[in-house]
N, C-alpha and C positions, 0 to 999 in steps of 0.2 A: 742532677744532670743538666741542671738549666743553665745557658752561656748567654753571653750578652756582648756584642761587636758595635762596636764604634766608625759609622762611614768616614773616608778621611774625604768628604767635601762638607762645605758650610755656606748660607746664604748669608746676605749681608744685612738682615734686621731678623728677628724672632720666624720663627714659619709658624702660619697659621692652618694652613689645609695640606691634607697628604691628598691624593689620587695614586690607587692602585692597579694593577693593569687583571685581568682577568687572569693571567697562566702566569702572573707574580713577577713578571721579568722586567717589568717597568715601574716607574712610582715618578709621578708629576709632585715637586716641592712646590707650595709659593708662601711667599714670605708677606711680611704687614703689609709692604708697597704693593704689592702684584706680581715681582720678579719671580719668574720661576725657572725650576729648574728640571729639564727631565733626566730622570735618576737611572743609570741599566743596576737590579739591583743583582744581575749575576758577576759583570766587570767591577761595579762598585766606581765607579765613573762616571761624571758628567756629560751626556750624550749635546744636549741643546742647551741656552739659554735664550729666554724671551720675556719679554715684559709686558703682561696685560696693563698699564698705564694706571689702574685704580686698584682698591682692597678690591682680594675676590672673598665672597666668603663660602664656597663649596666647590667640589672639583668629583666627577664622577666619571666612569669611564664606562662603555655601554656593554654588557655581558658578553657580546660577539667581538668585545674588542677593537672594534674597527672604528670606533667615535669614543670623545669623548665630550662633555659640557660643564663649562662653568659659569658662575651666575658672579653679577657683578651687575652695582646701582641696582638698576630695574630689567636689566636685563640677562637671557642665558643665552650665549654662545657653542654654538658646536663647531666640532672641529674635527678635522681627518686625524684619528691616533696615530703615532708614527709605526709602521708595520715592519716586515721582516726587509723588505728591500729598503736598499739609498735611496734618502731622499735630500736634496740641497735644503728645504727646509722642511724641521719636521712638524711644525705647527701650520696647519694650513685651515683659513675657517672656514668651513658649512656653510651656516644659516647664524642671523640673529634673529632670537625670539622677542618679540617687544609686548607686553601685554597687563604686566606686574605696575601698579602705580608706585609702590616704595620700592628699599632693596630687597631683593629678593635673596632669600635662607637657606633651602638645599633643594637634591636633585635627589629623584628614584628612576630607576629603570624597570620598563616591561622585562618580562624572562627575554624576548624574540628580540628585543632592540627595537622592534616598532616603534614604541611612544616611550614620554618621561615625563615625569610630572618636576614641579618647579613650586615650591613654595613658598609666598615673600612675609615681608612687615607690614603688609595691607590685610593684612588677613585673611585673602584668599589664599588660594591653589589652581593653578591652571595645569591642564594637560595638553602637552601639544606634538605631534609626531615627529620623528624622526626624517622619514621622508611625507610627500604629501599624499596623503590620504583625502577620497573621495568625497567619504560623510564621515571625515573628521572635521569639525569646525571646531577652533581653539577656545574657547571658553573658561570664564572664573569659575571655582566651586566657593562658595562662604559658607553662614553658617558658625562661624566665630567669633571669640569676643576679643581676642589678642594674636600676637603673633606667632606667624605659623613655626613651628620648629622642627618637625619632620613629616615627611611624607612616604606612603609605601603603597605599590601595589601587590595586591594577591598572586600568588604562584599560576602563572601561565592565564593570567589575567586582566583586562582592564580596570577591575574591583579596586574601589582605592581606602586607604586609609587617611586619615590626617589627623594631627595631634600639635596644639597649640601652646602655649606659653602659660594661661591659667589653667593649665591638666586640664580639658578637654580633648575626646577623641570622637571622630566623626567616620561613619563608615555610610562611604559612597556605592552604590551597585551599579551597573551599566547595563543598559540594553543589548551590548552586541559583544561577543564573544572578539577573540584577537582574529581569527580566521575573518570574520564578518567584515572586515577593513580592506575596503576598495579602492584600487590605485588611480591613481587621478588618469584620465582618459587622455591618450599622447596630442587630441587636438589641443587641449586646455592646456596641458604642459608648454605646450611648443610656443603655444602662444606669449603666457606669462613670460618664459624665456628671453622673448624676441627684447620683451620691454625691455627686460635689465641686461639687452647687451644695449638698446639705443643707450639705456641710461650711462652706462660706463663709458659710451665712450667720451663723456666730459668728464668722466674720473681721471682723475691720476692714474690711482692703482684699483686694480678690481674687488670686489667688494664681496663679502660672501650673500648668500640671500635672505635680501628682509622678508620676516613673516610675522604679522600683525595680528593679536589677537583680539577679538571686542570681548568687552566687558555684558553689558545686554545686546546681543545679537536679535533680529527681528523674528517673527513667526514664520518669515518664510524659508530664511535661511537655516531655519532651526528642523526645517519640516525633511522626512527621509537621512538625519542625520545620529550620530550617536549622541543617545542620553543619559544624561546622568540622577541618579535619585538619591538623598539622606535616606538608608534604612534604619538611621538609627544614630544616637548622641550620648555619649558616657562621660562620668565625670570621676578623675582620679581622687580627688580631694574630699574627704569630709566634711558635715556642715559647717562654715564655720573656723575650718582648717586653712588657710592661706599661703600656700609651698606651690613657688616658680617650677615647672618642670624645666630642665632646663636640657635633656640630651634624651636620644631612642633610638634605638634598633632593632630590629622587626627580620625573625628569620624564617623564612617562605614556605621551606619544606616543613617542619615542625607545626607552623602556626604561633610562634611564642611571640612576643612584645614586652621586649625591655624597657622602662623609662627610668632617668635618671633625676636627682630633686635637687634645689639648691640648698636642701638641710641635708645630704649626705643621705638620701634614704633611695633606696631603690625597689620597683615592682616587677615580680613577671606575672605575665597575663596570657592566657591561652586566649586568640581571634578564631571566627569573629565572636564569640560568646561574651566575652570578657571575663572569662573565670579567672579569679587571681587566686595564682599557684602561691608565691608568698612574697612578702618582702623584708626585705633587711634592710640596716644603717648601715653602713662601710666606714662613711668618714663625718666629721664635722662640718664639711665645704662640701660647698656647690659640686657636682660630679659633671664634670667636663665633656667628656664622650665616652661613647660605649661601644663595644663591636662583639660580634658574636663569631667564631668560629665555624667552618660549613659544615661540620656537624650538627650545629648546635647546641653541644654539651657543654663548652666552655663559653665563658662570658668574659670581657676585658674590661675594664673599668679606669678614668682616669681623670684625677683631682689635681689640678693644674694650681689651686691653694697651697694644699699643703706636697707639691711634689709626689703622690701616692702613685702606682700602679697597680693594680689587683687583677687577677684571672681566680674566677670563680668557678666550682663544676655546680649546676644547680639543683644535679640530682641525690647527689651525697651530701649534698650543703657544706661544700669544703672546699678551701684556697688553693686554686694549681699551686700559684705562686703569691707574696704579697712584696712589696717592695716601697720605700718612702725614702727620699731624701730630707739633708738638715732643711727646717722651716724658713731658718734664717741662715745669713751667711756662715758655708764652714771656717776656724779661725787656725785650728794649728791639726796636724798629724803625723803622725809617724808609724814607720816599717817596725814589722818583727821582724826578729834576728835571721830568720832563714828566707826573708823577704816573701814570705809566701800571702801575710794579713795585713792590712792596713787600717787603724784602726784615727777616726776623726773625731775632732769635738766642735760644737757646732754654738753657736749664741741661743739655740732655744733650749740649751743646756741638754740635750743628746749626747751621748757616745756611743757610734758609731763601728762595727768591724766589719772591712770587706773582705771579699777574696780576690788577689789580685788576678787568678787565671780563668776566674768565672766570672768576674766584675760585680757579684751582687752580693750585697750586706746582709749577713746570716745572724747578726743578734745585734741587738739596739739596749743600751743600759741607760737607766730614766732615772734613776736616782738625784742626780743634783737641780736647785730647783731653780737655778741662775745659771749664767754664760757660761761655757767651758771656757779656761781659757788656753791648757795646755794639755798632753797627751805624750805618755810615753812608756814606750812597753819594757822588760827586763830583761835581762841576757838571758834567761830559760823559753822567755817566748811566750809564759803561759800565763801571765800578769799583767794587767793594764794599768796606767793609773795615770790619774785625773787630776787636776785642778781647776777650779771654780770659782766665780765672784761670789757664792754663797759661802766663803770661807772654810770648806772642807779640800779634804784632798782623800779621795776613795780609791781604791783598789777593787779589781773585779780578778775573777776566776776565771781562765776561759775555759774549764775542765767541766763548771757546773754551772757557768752564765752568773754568777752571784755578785755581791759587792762583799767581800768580806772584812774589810779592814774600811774605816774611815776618822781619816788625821785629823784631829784640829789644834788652832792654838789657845794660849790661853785667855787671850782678849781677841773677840772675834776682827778679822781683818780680810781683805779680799787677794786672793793668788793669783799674780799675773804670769807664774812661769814657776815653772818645776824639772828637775831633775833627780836622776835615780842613779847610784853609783855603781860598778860591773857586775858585782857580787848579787847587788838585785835585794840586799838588808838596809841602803841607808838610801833615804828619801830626803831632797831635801825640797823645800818650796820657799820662793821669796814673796813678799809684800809690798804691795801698793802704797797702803795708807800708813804705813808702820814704819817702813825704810827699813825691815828685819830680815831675817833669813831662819826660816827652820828646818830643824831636822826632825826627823821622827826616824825610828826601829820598824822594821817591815817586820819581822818576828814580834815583837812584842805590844807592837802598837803605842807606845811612849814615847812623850816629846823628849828627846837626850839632850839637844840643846838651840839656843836662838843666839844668831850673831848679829850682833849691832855695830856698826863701823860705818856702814853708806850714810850719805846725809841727802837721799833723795828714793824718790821709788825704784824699786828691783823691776830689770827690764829683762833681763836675762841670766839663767844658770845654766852652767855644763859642770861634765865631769869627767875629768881624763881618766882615759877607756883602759891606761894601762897601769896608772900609781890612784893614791887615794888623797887627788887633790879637786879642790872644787872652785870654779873661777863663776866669778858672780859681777853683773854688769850693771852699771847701774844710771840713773840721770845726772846725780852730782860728777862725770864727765872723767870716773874711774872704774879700771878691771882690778878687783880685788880674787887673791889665791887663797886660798884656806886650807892648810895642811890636817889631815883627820888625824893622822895617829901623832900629831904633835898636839893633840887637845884644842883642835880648832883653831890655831893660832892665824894669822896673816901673814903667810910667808911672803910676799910680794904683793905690793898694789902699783900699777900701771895707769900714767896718769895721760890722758887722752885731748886735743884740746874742746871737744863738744862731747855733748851728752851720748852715751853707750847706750844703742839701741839692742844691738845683738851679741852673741857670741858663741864661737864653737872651737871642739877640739879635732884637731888633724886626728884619722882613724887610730892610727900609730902612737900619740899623743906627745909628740914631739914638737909641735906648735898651734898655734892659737891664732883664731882668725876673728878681727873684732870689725864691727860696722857701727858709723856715728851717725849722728845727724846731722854732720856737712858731709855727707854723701860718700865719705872717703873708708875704706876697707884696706886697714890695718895690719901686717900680720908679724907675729912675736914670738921670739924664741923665750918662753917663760921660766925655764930652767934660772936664765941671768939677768932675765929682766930687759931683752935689747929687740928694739925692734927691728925686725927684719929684712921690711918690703913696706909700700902702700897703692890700693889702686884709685885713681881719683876717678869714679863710678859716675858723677851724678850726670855727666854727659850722653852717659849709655841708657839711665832710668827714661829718657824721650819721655815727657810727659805729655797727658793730653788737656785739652783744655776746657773745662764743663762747659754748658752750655748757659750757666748763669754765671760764671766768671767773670766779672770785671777787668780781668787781667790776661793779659796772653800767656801761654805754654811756656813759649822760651820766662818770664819775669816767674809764674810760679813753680818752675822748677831749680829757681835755687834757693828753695827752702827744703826742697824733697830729697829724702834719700833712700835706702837699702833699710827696708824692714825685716828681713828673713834671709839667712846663709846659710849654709852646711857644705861641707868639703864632698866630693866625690869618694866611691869604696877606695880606690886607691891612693888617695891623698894629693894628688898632682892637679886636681883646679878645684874650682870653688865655684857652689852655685848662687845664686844672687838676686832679690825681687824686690818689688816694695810696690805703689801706690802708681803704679803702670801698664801696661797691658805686655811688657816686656819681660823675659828670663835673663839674664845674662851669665855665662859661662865664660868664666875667665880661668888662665893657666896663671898657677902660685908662682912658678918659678920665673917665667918670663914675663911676668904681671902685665898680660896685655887680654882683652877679648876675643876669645875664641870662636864664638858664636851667637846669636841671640834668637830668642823662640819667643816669635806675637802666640798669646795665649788665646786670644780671640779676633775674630774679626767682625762680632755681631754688633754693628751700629744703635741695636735696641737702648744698649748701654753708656753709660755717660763716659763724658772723658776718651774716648774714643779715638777723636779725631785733634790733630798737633792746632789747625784752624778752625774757627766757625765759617761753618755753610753762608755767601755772602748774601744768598737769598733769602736766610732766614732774619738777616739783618735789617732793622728801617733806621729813620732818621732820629728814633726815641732809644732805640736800642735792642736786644734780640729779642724775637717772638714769643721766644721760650720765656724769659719772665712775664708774658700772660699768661694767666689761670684759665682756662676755656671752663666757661661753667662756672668760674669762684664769686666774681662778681661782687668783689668785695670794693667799699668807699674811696678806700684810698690807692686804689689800683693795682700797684704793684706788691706781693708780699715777699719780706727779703727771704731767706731759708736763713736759719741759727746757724753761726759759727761749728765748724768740728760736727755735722752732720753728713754721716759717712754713705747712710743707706738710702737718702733723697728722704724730699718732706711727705710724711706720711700721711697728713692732711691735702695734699695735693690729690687733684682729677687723676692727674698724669704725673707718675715718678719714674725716675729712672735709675736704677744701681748704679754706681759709680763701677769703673772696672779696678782689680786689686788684686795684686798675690798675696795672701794673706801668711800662707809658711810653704815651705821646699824642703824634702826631703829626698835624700839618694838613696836605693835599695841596697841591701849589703850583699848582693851577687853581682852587684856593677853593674846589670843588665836595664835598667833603667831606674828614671826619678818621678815621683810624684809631686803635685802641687795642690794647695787651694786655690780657689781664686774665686770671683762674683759669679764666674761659670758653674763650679762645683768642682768633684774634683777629678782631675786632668794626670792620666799617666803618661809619660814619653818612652817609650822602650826602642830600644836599639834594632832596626828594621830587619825583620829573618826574611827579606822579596830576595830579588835577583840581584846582587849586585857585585858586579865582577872585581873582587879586591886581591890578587894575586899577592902570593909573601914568597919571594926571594927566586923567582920567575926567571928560566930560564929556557933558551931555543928547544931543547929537548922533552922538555915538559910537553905533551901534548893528550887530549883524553886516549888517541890510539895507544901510542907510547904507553900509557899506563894501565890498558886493558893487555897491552903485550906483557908487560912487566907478572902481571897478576896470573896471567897462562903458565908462563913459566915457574909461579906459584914461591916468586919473591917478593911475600907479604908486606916486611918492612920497607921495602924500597918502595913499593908500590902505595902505601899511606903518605911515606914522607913524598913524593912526588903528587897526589893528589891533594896533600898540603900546600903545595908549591900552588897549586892554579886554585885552591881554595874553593872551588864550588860544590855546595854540600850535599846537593843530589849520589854526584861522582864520591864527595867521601863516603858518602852510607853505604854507596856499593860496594869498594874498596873493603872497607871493616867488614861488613856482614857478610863478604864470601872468604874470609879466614877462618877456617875450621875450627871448632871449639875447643880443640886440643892442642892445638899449636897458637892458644892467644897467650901461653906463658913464655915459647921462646922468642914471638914477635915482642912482646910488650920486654923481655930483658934489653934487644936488640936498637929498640926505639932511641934518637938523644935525647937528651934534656928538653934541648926545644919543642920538640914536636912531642914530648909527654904534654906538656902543659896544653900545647891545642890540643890532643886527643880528646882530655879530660873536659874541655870544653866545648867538645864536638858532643861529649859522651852526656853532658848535661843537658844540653840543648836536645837533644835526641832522643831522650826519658820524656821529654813533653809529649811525644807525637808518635813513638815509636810502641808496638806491643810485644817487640821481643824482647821481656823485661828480662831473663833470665840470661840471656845471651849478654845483653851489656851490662848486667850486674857482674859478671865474672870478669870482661873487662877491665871494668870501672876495682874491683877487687886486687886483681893483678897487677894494673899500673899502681896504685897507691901500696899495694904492700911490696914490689919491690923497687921502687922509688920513692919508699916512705920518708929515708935519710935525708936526702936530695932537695926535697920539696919543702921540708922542714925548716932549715935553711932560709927558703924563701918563701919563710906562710905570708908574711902583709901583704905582699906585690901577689902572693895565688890564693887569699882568704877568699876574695868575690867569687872567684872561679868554684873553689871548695864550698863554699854557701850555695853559690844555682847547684851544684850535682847534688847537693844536700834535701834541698827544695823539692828538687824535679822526684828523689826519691821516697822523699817524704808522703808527696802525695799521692805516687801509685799506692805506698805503702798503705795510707789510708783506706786506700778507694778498695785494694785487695784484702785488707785485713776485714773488711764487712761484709766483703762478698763469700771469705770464708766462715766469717761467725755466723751468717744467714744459712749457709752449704750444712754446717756442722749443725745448729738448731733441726734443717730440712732432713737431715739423716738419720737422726735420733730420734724425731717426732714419727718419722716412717719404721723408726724399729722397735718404739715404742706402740703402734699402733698394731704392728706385724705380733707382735708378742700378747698382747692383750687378745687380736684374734684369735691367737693358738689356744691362748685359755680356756677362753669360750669356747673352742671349736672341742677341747678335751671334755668341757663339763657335758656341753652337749653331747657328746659320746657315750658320757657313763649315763645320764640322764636315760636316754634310747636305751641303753643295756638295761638298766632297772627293769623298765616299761615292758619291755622283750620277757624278761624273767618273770614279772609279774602275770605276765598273759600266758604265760608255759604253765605255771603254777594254776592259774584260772582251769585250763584247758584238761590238766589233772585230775583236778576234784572232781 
């Protein structure tokens, strides 16, 4: 039941820190520079935007809600939270705290919002109040030998903990209780006041209030004030043992204390005792941060190495959930047939399968021990298969998760791209190093044959989805056809003037869409051999220009073309990517651009931007080729030719951005991509958007609540069709009686069957009167079975989402009844066994009774 949503805002470099609001309806972003963003996360909309000018590195908001603090350099910042009323702006500062010699690491809050503690890379910890307090004096706490990396106070206490960077933890006690804390006397107030208006008025703009803490305060100021004492010094690490702590979280009510290690290990600890309850390894990598749920039964865990997410229960010792993306960049993927999985292959040779209405990856297959380099499922659905730079080509089951079948050839070679023919029996894969093509039998697991013909590496195979022909693309700068039941002969070779990067077949397979490496996308009637159309693309691919480039954007992109195509479910445009931050959607038959979708906007990323930044420019050349830290003799190092993922021996790398493959779902409903992001669905917008079809004066929603009174169903559909808003059709359908959905649905035209059906599909996602629109959905297709038949290409997508949407209640219900049916039988099995016992038990008492009559006798 786990789902997973995707915000549609994004900042402009990586985000480093969340802030969350107390009642959850806020969330502060900021990102590597300091830009932040405040988030509403009930609108799902960008409320503010501000820029703290430097990296922040923690953001915390006070349990009352009403403040929040972030720390940055050496100092923490408070600030008015934005509240329930307008405000012109919603960032407004407090107080600055000044007291930390380095930057300072994170922030805790008291339960009351009184105080917060503030931990830096000096190795202390200061505490300092919220408002000013009496005989609070702001003060270091030390005691360490590294940097601080989290701080926590005790439930409804000033009691503090602290925990450092070489797994030390320090537990502080206080003399005074939260009540014990006396408000500063209104003469003293008034006074300090007065200063910092003289002082503003040579400000500009007003300033929040400086509040300075000392480091050794005197005996006299320290005298009638809160103090602090070490009860006590613990060390996570054994002798001898040398593991960074590197993340903690500390839940109040419980007592528990989580820390996280940079070998992947983690501890819980009951405070203050220090009992360790136990600990586990999760991952290989450093474990990034941790949060605990207000319960505290659930633990979250996250490895920013290897992409991991984990929720932990630590009572059962078992995973809510576990979740991990590819290591390395994903490189190719593709949909199942009823568009429901989406299954990827990744360079640290993963394969991958998602769910595309839940968004999370339910099995991971490990088998190949190199790159994936291609992915693609079979017309049944229930079949995956792979190829590899390790020279196999595997099949997996999705029935039992297994690898059952694995190709290879007879002189090992590496597979750069694979294809599977309708029937889901013939496999073929091409070669890199070989310039071959094989086939293998999906039944038998036998290689049936290798075609040799290309005189360059295989870059691309397809297979027409309706005959048994296979087109293979290749660098010697031709599309080669292969006819199967003429013994593999070469029916047609298509000669191109640059090398054949890609290729695909129209759904229909009535033509063929080829991409080169002069940027130009080709399309061919293969029947006769003629080419059709061409789009010359490489103006659309907008390239960006690395930041070690020699060369400007506009000069290397005309070397760049279209790496990855595929046709839309219905065959009328083409989608389009390659080595850009750009999609392009172009229509076949008007061969023009339709559309273009930026797949990112995250700066973190290389290539990026069309210009370099002029400030990062000097009179030697850009910044970016210095190493900060490399420090190497001869200054500058170049990065190697054809180095896709940035230099790994680099301080600082950066991914290049890239759509790596594009794929269209087979319900039309939306396309998937790869890219340096990961991977990115588009689906077609179900919000509000008022699209009327065939809109007329009389159409109005009265007009069609009148219509439905007088209980003229069908007129009342097709006019709610007419204004299209699908609130008003759910109403329309669902108050048609169940008995009269046979002579509405005979009654309905052509046209507006085909939207019902797509009304009816869309409406299985969200709807739980499954039984209602199952008879529907029944009715329209079996007496418009003829009809629709007729026009299955142009209604297959439509037919596939109703197929989808059914599929998956089916699932979801077919378990909740085998659960219902075990739950019945286990109770009547248990009901039955009591009876038993209950009868032995009876004759048992009767014996006993007899026996004691017989006694009573004698």
């Amino acid at each position: 039941s786990n789902k997973c949503e995707t915000f549609p805002l994004a900042t402009r470099l990586n985000i480093v820190c969340v802030g969350l609001s107390p009642d959850g309806s806020l969330a502060i972003l900021i990102d590597e520079e300091g830009a932040a963003l405040l988030v509403s996360l009930i609108g799902k909309c960008v409320i503010h935007h501000f820029y703290f000018h430097k990296p922040v590195h923690s953001v915390s908001f006070s349990p009352d809600g009403k403040k929040f603090v972030i720390t940055k350099d050496n100092v923490a910042l408070m600030y008015h939270a934005p509240g329930r009323k307008r405000e012109f702006n919603a960032f407004v500062l407090d107080k600055t705290y000044y007291g930390p010699y380095d930057e300072t690491t994170c922030i805790d809050w008291t339960d009351d919002s009184k105080c917060f503690a503030v931990g830096s890379k000096d190795m202390s910890t200061w505490v300092f109040g919220a408002e000013r307090w009496a005989n609070l004096i702001y003060y270091s706490l030390g005691g360490h030998k590294d940097i601080i990396v989290a701080c926590f106070f005790e439930e409804n206490s000033l009691d503090l903990y602290t925990i450092s960077q070489d797994a030390a933890l320090c537990v502080w006690q206080c003399d005074t209780e939260l009540d014990g804390l006396k408000p500063m006397p209104p003469k003293d107030a008034a006074r300090e006041k007065n200063a910092e208006k003289n002082d503003e008025e040579f400000l500009e703009e007003p300033k929040g209030e400086e509040i300075r803490g000392k480091a050794n305060p005197n005996e006299q100021e320290t005298r009638d004030k809160v103090k602090y004492s070490r009860v006590a010094k613990y060390f996570f690490n054994k002798e001898g043992d040398f593991n960074n702590l590197t993340s903690a979280a500390y839940h109040k009510k419980t007592h528990l204390l989580v820390t996280g290690f940079a070998s992947g290990i983690f501890h819980l600890h009951e405070l203050p005792d220090f009992n360790l309850i136990h600990s586990l390894s999760i991952s290989d990598q450093r474990i990034a941060s941790i949060s605990i749920n207000c319960t505290g039964d659930w633990i979250a865990f996250g490895c920013s190495g290897l992409g991991q997410l984990l929720v932990w229960e630590w009572q059962s010792e078992s995973y809510v959930l576990k979740q991990q993306g590819h290591f390395n960049s994903m490189v190719s993927l593709a949909y199942s047939p009823d568009g429901q999985y989406i299954v990827t292959g990744g360079e640290d040779g993963k394969v991958k399968v998602w769910n595309t209405s839940s968004s999370f990856c339910f099995v991971t297959f490990t088998e190949h021990t190199s790159g994936v380099t291609a992915v693609t499922f079979t017309s049944n659905g229930y079949v995956i298969l792979s190829a590899s730079l390790d020279g196999t080509v595997r099949a997996f089951d999705l029935h039992r998760y297994r690898n059952f079948r694995t190709f290879t050839s007879p002189r090992p070679s590496q597979f750069s791209c694979l294809a599977v023919d309708s029937s889901g029996e013939i496999v073929s894969a091409g070669s890199q190093d070989s310039f071959e093509i094989f086939i293998w039998s999906m039944q038998s697991g036998r290689l049936l044959d290798v075609l040799s013909g290309h005189e360059g590496p295989i870059s691309s195979l397809s297979f027409n989805p309706m005959k048994c022909v296979l087109a293979s693309a290749s660098w010697d700068k031709t599309v080669k056809l292969w006819d199967m039941l003429d013994s593999w002969r070469t029916k047609e070779t298509l000669i191109l003037n640059s090398d054949v990067l890609v290729v695909a077949f129209r759904p229909d397979g009535k033509e063929l869409a080829v991409a080169a490496l002069n940027g130009q996308i080709t399309f061919w009637d293969h029947e006769n051999g003629v080419q059709t159309g061409s789009i010359e693309g490489r103006h659309d691919l907008q390239m960006g220009r690395k930041e070690l480039d020699k060369i400007t954007a506009k000069q290397a992109a005309k070397g760049k073309s279209f790496t990855t195509l595929c046709y839309s479910a219905d065959g009328q445009s083409v989608l389009a990517g390659g080595l850009s931050k750009f999609v392009c959607i172009y229509n076949v038959k008007e061969q023009i651009l339709m559309k273009k979708f930026e797949i990112s906007c995250n700066f973190s990323l290389d290539a990026m931007e069309e210009y370099l930044d002029r400030r990062k420019m000097t009179e030697f050349g850009s910044m970016a080729l210095i190493d900060e830290g490399a420090g190497g003799e001869d200054g500058v190092a170049i990065p190697l030719p054809g180095v896709k993922r940035g230099d790994m021996s680099y301080r600082h790398f950066k991914p290049e951005i890239r759509v790596t493959c594009l794929r269209f779902s087979p319900t039309g409903r939306s396309w998937a991509a790869t890219t340096t992001e990961g991977l990115l669905i588009y689906s077609l917008d179900s919000g509000l958007i008022f699209d009327p079809f065939e809109l007329d004066i009389d159409v109005t929603p009265s007009n069609i609540h009148k219509t439905l009174h007088q209980k003229e169903y069908a007129m009342a559909i097709i006019m709610a069709f007419k204004l299209n808003e699908k609130k008003l059709i759910q109403e329309v359908i669902e108050a048609v009686p169940s008995n009269e959905i046979d002579v509405v649905c005979s009654s309905l035209p052509d046209l507006y069957v085909e939207k019902v059906l797509e009304f009816l599909a869309s409406a299985f996602e969200i709807s739980c009167h499954l039984e209602f629109y199952l008879i529907w959905a029944h009715k329209l297709l079996m007496l418009h079975g003829q009809k629709l038949k007729t026009r299955s290409v142009k209604l297959l997508p439509v037919i596939q989402f109703l197929q989808k949407s059914i599929q998956h209640h089916f699932e979801d219900v077919s378990k909740l009844c085998e659960w219902n049916i075990y739950n019945i039988k286990y109770a009547l099995a248990v009901s039955q066994q009591r009876g038993m016992k209950r009868l032995a038990e009876e004759t048992l008492v009767d014996e006993d009774d007899l026996d004691s009559d017989s006694d009573y006798l004698m």
